[in-house]
N, C-alpha and C positions, 0 to 999 in steps of 0.2 A: 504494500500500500504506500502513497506517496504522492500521487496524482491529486487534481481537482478534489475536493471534499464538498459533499453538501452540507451548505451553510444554513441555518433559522431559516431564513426566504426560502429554502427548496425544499424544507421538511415536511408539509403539508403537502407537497406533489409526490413526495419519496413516501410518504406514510399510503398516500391514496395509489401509487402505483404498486406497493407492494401487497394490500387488501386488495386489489384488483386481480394480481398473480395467483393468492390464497385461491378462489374462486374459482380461475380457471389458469391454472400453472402451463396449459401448453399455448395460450394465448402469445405472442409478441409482446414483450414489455416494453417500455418508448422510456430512456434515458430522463431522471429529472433535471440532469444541468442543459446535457446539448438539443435535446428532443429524437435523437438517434433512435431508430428501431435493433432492435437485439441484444436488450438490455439483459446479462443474467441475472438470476437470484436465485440465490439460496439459503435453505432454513438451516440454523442454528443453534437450533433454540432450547433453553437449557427449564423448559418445563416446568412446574407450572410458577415458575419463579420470574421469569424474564423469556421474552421474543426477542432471538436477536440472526438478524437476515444479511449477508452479502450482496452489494450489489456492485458486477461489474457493467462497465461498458469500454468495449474495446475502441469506441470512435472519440472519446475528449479521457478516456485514462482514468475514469471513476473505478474506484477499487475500495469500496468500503465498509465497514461492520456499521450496522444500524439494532441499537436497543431499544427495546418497547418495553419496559416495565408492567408488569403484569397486578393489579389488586390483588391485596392478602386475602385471605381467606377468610369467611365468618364465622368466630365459632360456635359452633350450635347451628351454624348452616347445614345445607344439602350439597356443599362439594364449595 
């Protein structure tokens, strides 16, 4: 990693393009810095503690770990 990073301002496009991947994973993923088609990703994710997804793009050099913080658990809940 080392390239481009998504900053605040792309994290709402990188949050939505990755919830879009969830959905339907063999879809095209479209790059949130350059708008590139062929965006990878992949899961991470270390259950049920944290989501955490790579996302490459081989056209601007995005190479990066993205963390979603996952809700604690309620106790006395159903899961």
């Amino acid at each position: 990693m080392g390239g481009p990073e998504i900053m605040v301002e792309q994290m709402s496009a990188a949050l939505r393009t990755i919830a879009a991947w969830r959905v339907a994973p063999e879809a095209e993923a479209v790059c949130p810095l350059c708008g590139a088609k062929g965006l990878t990703i992949s899961d991470h994710s270390a259950r049920p503690h944290a989501e955490w997804y790579r996302l490459v793009c081989r056209e601007c050099g995005l190479d990066q770990m993205l963390g979603v913080p996952l809700g604690a658990a309620v106790p006395g809940g159903d899961g």
